[in-house]
GUKOL-667239 format. One record per atom (N, C-alpha, C, O): y, z, x; residue in one letter. Coordinates in steps of 0.05 Angstrom, whole numbers, padded with zeros to 5 digits, always signed. Each point is the difference from the previous one (the first is absolute). Example, Ala and Ser with C-alpha at 12.3 -4.5 7.8 and 13.67 -1.06 7.14 Angstrom:
-00114+00156+00264A
+00024+00000-00018A
+00024+00000+00018A
+00000+00013+00021A
+00021-00027-00028S
+00024+00001+00016S
+00022+00014-00015S
+00022+00004+00010S
# end
This chain:
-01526+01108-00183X
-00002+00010+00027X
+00027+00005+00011X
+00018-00017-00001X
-00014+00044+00014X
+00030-00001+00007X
-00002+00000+00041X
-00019-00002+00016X
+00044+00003-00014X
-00003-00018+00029X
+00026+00021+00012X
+00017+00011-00013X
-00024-00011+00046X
+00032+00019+00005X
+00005-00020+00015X
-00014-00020+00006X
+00044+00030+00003X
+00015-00022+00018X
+00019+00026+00018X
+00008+00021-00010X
-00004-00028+00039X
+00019+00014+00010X
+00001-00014+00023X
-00019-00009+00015X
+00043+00007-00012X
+00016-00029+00017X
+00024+00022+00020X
+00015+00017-00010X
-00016-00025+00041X
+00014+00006+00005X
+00002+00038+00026X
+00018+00014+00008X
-00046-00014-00005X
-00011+00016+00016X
+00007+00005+00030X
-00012-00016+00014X
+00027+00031-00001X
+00008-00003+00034X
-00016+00022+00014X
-00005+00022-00011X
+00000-00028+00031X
-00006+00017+00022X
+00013+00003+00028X
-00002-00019+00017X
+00012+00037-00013X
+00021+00004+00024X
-00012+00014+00022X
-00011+00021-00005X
+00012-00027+00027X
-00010+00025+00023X
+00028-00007+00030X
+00014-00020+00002X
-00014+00032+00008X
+00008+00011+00023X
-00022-00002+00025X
-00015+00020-00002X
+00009-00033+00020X
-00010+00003+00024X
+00010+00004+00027X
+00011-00017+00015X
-00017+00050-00010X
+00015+00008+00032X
-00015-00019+00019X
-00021-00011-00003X
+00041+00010+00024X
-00015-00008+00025X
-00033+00001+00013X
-00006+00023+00006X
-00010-00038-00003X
-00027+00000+00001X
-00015+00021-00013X
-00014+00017+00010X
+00019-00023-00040X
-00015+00008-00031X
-00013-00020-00002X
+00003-00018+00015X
-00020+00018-00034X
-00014-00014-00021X
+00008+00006-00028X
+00010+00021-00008X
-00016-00039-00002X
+00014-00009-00029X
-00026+00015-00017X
-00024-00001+00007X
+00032+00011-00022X
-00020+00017-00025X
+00004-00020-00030X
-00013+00002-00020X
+00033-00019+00026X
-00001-00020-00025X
-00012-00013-00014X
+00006-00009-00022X
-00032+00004+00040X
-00026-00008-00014X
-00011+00015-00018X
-00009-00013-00019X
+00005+00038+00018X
+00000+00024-00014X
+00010+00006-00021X
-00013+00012-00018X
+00034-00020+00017X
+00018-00009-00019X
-00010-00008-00025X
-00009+00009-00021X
+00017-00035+00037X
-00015-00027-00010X
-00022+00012-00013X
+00007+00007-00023X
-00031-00001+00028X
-00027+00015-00016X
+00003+00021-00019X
-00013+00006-00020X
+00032+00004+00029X
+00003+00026-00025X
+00020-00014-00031X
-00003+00010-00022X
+00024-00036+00031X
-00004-00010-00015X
-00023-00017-00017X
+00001-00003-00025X
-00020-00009+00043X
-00019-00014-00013X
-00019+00014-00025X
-00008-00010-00021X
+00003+00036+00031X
-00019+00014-00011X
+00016+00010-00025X
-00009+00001-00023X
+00041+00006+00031X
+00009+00013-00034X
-00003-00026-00020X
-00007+00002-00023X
+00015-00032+00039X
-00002-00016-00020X
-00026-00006-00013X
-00001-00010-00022X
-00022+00017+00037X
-00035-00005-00018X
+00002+00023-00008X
-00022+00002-00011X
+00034+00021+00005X
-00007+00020-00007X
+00012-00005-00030X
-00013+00003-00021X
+00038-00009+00021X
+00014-00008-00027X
-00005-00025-00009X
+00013-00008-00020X
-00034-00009+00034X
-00012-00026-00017X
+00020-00026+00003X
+00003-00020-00014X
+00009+00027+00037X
+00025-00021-00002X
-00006-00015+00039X
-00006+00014+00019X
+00009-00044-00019X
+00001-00007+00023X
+00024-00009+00023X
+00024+00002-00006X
-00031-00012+00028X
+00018-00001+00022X
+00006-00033+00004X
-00018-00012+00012X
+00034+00001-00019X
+00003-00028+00007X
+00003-00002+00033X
+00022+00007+00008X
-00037-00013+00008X
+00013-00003+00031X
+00019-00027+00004X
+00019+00000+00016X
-00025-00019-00029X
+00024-00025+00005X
+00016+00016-00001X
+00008+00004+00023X
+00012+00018-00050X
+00020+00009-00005X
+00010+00015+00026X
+00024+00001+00004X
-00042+00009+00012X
+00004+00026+00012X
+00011-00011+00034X
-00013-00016+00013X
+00032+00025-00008X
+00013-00010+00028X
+00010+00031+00013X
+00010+00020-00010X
-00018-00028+00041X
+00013+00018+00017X
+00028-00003+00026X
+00001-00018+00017X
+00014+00033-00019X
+00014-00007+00018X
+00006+00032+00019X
+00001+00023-00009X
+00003-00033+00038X
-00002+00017+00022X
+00032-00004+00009X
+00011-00021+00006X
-00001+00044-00005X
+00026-00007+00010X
+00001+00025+00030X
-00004+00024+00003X
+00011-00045+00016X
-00006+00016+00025X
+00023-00013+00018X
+00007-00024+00001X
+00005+00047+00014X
+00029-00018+00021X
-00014+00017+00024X
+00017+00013+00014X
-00045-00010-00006X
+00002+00009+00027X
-00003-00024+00014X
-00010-00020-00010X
+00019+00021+00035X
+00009-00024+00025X
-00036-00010+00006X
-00010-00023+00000X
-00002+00046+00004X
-00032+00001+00012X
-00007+00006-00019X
+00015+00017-00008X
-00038-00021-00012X
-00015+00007-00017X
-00020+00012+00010X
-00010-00016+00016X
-00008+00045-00017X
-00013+00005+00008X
-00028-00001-00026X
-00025-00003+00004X
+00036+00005-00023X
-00012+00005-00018X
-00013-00014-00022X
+00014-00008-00018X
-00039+00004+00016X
-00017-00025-00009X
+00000+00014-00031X
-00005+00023-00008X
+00014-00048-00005X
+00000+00006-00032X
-00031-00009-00016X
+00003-00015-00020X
-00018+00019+00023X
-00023-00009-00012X
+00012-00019-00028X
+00022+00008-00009X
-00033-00027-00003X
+00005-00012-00030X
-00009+00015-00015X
-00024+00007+00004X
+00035+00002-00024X
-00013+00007-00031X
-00016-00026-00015X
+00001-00024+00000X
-00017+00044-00012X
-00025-00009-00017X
-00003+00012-00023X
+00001+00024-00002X
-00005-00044-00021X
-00010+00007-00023X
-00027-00004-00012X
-00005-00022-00011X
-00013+00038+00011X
-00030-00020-00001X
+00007-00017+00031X
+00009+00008+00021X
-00018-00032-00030X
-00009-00021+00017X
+00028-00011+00015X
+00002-00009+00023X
+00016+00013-00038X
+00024-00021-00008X
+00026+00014+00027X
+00010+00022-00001X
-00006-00038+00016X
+00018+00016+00015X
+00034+00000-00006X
+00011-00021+00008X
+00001+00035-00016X
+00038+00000-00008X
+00009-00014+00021X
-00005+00004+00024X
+00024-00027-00038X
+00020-00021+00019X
+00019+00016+00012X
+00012+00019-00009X
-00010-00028+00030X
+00033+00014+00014X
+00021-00017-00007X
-00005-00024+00000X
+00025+00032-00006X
+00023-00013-00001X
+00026+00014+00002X
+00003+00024-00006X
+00013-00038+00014X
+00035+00001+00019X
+00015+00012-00016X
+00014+00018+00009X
-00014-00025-00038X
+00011+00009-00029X
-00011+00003-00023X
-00017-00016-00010X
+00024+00037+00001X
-00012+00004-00021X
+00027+00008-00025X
+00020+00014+00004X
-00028-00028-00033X
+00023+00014-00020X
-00020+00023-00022X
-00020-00003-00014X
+00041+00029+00024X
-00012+00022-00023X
+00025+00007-00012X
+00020+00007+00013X
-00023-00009-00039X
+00016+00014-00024X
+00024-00023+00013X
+00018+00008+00014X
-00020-00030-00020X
+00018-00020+00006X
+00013+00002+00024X
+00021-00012+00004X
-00033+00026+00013X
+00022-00010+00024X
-00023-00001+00016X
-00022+00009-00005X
+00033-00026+00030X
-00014-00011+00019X
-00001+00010+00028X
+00011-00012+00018X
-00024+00031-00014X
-00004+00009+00022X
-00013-00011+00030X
-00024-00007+00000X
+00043+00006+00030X
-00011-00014+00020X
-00008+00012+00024X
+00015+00017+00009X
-00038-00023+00004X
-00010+00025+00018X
+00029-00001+00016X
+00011+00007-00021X
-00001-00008+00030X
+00023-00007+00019X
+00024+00017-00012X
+00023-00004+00008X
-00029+00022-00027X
+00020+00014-00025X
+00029-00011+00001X
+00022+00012+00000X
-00028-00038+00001X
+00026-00016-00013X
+00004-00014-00024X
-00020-00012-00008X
+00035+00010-00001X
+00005-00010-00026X
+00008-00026-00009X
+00006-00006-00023X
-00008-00011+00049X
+00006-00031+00001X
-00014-00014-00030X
+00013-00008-00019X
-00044+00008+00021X
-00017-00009-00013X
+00009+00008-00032X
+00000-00017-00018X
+00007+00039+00015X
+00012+00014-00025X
+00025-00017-00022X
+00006-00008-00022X
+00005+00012+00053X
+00033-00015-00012X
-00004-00026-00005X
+00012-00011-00019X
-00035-00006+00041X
+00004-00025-00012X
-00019-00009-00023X
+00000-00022-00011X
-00019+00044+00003X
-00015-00007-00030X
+00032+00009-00022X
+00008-00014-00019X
+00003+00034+00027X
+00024+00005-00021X
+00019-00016-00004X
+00015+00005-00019X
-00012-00025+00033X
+00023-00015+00006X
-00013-00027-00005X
+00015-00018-00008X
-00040+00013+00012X
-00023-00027-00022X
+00006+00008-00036X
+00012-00013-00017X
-00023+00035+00016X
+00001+00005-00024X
+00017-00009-00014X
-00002-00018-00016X
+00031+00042+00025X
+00026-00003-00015X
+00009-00026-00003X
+00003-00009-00023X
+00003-00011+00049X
+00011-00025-00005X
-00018-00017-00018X
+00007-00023-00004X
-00032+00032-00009X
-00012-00018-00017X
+00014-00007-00022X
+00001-00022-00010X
+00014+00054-00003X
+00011+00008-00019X
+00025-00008-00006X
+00010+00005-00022X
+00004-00021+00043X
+00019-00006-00001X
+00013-00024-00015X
+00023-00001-00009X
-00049-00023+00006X
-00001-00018-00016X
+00009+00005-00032X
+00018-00014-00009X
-00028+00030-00004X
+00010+00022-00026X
+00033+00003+00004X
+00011-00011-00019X
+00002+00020+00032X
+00028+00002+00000X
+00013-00028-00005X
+00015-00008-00018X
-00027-00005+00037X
+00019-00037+00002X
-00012-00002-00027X
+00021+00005-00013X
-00035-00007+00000X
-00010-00016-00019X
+00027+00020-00028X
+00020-00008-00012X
-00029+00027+00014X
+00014+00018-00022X
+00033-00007+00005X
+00014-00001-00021X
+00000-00005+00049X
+00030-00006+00004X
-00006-00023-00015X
+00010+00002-00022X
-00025-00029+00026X
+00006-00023-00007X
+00001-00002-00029X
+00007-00021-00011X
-00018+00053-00010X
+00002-00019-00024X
+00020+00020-00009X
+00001+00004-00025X
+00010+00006+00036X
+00031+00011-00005X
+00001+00032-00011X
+00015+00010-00016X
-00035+00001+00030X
-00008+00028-00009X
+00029+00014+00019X
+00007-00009+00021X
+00005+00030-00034X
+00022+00019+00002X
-00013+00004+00039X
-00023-00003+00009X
+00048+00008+00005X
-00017+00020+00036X
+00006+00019-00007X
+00010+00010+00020X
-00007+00018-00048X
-00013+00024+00006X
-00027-00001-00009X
-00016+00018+00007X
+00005-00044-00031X
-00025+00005-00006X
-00017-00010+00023X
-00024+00004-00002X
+00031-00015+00021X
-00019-00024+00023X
+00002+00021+00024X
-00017-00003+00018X
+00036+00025-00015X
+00000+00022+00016X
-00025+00025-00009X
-00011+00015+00016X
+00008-00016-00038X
-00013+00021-00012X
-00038-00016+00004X
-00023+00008+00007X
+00031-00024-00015X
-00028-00018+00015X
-00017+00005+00027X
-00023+00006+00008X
+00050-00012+00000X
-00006+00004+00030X
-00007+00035+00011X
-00019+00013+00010X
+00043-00010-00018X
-00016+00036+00011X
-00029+00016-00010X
-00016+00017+00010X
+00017-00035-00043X
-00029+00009-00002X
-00028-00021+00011X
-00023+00005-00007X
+00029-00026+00021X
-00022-00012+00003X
+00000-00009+00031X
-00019-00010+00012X
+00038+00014-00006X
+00003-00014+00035X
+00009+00029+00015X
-00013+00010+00018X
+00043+00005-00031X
-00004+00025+00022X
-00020+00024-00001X
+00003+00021+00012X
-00019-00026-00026X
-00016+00018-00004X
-00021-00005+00016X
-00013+00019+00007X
+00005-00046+00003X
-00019-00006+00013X
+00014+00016+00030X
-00008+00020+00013X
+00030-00039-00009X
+00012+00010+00033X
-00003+00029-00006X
-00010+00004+00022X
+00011+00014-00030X
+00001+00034+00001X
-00023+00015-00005X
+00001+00025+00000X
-00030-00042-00008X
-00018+00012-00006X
-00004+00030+00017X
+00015-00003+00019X
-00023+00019-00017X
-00009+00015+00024X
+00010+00003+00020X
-00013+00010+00019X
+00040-00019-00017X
+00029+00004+00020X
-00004+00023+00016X
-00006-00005+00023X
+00008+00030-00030X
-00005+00021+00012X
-00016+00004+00017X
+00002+00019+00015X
-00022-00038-00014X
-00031+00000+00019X
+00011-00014+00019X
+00004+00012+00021X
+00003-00034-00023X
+00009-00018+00023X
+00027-00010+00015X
+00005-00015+00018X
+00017+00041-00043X
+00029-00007+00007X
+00006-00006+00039X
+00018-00014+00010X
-00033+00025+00001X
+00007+00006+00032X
-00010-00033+00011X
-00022-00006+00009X
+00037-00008-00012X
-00006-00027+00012X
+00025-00015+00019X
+00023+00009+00001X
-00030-00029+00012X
+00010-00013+00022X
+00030-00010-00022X
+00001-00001-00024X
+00020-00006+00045X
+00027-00015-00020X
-00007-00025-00004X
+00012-00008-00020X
-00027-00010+00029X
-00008-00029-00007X
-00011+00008-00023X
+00010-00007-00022X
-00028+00022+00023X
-00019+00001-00032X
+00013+00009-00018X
-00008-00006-00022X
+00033+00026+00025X
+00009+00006-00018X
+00019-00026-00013X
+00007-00002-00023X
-00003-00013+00038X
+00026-00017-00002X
-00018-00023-00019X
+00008-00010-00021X
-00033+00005+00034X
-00011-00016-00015X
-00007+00004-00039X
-00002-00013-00020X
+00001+00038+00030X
-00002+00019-00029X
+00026-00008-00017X
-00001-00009-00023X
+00013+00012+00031X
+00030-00001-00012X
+00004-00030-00008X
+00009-00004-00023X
-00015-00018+00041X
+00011-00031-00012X
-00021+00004-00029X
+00013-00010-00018X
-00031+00017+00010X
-00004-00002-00022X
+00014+00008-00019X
-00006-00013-00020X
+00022+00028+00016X
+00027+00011-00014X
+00019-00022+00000X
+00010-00012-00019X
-00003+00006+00050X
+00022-00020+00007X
-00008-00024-00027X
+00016-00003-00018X
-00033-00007+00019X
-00011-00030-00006X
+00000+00014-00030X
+00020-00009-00011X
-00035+00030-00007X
+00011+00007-00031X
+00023-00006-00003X
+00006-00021-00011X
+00014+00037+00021X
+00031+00009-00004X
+00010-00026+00006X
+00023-00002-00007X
-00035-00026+00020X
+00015-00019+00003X
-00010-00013-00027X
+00019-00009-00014X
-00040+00008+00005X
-00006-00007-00026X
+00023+00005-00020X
+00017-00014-00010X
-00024+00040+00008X
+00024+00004-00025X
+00028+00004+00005X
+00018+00001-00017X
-00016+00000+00045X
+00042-00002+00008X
+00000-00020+00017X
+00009+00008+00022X
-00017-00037-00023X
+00001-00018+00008X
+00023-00004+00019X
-00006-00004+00023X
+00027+00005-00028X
+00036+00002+00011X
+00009+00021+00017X
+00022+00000+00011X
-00049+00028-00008X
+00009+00025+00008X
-00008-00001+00031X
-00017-00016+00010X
+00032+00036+00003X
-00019+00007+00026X
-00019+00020-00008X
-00007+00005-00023X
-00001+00004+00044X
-00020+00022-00002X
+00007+00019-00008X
-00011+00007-00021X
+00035+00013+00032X
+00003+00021-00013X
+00018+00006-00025X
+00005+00020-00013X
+00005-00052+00011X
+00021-00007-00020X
-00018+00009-00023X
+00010+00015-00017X
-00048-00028+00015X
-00016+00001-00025X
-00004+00031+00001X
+00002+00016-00019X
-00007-00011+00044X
-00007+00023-00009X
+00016+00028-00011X
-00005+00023-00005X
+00027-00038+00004X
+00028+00018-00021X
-00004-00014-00022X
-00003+00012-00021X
+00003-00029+00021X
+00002-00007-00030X
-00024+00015-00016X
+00002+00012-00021X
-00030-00018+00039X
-00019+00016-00014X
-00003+00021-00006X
-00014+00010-00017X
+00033+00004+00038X
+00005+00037+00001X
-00030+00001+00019X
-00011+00018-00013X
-00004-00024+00030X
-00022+00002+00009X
+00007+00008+00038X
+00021-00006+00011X
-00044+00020+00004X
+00015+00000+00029X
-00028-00009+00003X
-00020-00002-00014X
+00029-00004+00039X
-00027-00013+00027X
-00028+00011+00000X
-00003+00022+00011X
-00016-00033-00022X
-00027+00008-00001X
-00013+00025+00029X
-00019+00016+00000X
+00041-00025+00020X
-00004+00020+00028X
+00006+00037-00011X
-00015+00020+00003X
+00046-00023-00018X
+00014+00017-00002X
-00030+00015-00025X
-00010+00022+00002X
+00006-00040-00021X
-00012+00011-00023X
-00032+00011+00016X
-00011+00021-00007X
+00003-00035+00025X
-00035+00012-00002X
+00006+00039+00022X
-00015+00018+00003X
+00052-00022+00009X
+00001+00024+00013X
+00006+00022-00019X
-00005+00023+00007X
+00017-00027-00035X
+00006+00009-00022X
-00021+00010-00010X
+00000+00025-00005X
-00029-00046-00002X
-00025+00008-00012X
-00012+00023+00022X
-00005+00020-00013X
+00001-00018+00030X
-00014+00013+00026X
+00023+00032-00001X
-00010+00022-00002X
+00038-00027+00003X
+00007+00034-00014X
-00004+00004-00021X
+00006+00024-00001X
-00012-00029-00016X
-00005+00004-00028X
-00031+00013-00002X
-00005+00017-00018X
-00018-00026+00041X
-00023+00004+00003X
-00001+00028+00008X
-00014+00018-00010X
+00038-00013+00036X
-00001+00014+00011X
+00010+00036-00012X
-00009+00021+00009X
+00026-00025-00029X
+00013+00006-00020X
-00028+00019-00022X
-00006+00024-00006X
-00004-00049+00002X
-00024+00009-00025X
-00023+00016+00013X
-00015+00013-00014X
+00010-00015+00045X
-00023-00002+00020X
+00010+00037+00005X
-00019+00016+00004X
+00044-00007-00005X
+00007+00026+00003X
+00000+00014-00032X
+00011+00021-00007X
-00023-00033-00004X
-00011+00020-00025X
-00023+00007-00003X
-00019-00013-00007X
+00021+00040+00015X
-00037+00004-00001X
-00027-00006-00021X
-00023+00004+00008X
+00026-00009-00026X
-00013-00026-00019X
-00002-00016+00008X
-00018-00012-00012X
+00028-00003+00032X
-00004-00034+00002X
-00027+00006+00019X
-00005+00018+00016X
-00012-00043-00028X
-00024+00001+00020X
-00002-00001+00032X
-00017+00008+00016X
+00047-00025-00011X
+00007+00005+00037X
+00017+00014-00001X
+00019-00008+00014X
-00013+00032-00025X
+00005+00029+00004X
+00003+00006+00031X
+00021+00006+00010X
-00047-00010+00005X
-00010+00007+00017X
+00002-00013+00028X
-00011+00007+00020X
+00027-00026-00024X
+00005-00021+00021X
+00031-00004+00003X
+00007-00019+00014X
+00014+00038-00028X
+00032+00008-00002X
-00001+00035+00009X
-00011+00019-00009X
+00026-00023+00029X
+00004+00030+00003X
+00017+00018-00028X
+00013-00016-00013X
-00012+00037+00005X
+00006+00012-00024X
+00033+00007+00010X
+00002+00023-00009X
+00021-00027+00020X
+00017+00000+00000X
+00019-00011-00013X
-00005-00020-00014X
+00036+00034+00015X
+00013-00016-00015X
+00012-00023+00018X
+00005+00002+00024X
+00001-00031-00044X
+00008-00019+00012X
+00028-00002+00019X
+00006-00015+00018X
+00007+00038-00031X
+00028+00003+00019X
+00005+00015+00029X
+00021+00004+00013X
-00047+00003-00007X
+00003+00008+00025X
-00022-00019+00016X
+00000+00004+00025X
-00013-00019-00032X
-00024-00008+00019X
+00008-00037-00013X
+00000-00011-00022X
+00009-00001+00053X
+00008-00031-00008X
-00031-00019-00015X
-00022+00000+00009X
+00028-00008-00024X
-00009-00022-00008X
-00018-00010+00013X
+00010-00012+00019X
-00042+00009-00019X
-00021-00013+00018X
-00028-00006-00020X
-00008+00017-00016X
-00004-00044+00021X
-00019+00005-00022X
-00028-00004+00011X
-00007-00021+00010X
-00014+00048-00012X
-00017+00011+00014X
-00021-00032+00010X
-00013+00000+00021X
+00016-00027-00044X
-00024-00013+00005X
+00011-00016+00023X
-00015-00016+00011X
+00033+00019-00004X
+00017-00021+00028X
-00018+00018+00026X
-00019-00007+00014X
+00032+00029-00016X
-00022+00022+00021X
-00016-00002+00006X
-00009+00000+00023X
-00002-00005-00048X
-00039+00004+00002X
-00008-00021+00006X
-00024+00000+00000X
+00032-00018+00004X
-00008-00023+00008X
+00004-00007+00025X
-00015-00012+00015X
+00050+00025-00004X
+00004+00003+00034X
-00021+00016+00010X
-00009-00007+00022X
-00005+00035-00036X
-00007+00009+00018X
-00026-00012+00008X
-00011-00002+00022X
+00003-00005-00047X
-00042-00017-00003X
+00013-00016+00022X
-00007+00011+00021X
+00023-00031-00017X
+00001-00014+00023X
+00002+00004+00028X
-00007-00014+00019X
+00020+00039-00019X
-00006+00019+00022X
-00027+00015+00011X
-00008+00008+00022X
-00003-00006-00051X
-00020+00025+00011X
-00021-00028+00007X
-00019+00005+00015X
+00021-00023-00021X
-00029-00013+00000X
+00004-00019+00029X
-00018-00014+00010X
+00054+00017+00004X
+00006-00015+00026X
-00015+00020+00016X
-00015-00004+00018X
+00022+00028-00028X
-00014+00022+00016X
-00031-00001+00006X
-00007+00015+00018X
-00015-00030-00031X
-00021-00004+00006X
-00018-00001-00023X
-00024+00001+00007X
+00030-00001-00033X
-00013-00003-00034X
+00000-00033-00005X
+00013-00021+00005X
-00042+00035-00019X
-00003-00025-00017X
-00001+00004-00028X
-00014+00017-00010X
+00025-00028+00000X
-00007+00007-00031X
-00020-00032-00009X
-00002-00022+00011X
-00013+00040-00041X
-00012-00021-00005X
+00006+00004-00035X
+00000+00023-00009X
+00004-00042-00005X
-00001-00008-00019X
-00024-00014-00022X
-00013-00019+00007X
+00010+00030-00029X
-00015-00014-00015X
+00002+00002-00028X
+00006+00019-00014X
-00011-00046+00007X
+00012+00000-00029X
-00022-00013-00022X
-00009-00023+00000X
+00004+00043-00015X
-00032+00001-00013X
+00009-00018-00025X
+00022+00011-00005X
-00025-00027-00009X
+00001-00004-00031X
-00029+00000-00007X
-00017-00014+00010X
+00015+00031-00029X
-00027+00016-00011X
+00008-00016-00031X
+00023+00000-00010X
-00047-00015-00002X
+00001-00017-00023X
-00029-00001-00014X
-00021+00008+00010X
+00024-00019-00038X
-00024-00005-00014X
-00021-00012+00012X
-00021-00004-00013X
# end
């Protein structure tokens, strides 16, 4: 007997000022492709979140339903590893990234104490701890200086590992490495860079210019000022996040 699986399903809408939500709709047109292809809807899995900054809410969100089963609301949600907050801040983000990484950190002390070389205990580290801090950088580079700063003592606290005697930027010459701040603004031109080749799938979200006349800006910082704008202006958006399973 063979079985499908598909994990990982969203549904996005936009609601103007005293609209109704068509998301339920949605919701059904997914249900039906999934009996149609023999495959079901877990509703535990399935969570909604409404992200709305009007002062007065005029606008009644009905709950989604699956069958019987009605979709949880919730504050956050993580898709494709990052953690998204109705409040489109990235607090909640940084501090699962910043749980994570310092888990990893135990691995370095242990590897200094039995006398492993600090370019091999550096090379450790960038593949198992800065890789965590930079996951998906580009999505969320636009954050508060506390969070960034907080971001950064996890570097501080490696680099003291293996340059025990060093300051901060003392290690980070020795390592040849710069400030995780400087690097996620590095990754985000680089995006921006690849994002102006018309092949890249966000092609379409970089204007087609050349970089020497038009300064440096990266479209997802925008798009996110403006959703916060348009939705002060009187939007609601609603969110929903399907995981469709055996």
């Amino acid at each position: 007997m063979r079985s499908k699986c598909v994990d990982g399903t969203a549904a996005f809408e936009i609601i103007p000022r005293n609209s109704i939500s068509i998301l339920d709709l949605v919701v059904r047109e997914i249900q039906d492709y999934c009996m149609e292809h023999k495959m079901k809807i877990n509703p535990k899995k399935c969570k909604e979140m409404d992200i709305n900054f009007m002062k007065n809410s005029v606008t009644a969100l009905r709950p989604l339903r699956i069958g019987y089963n009605e979709v949880g609301r919730v504050r956050t949600y993580k898709i494709l590893g990052v953690i998204i907050s109705d409040d489109l801040k990235w607090n909640a983000h940084v501090e699962y990234v910043i749980a994570n990484a310092a888990k990893r950190l135990y691995a370095l002390r242990l590897l200094k104490r039995a006398g492993v070389m600090p370019k091999d205990i550096l090379k450790v580290y960038l593949c198992n701890v800065r890789s965590v801090l930079e996951y998906a950088a580009q999505v969320w580079q636009d954050i508060s200086a506390y969070l960034s700063d907080a971001i950064e003592s996890i570097q501080r606290r490696a680099l003291r590992i293996v340059f025990p005697d060093s300051s901060y930027q003392q290690a980070l010459d020795l390592a040849n490495l710069t400030s995780l701040a400087n690097r996620r603004i590095l990754l985000c031109k680089k995006l921006m860079v690849d994002m102006r080749n018309k092949n890249h799938i966000l092609s379409f979200l970089a204007p087609q210019v050349s970089t020497r006349t038009i300064p440096y800006q990266l479209p997802p910082f925008s798009l996110i000022r403006d959703f916060r704008k348009q939705n002060t202006r009187g939007n609601v958006s609603k969110i929903s996040v399907s995981h469709t399973c055996c």
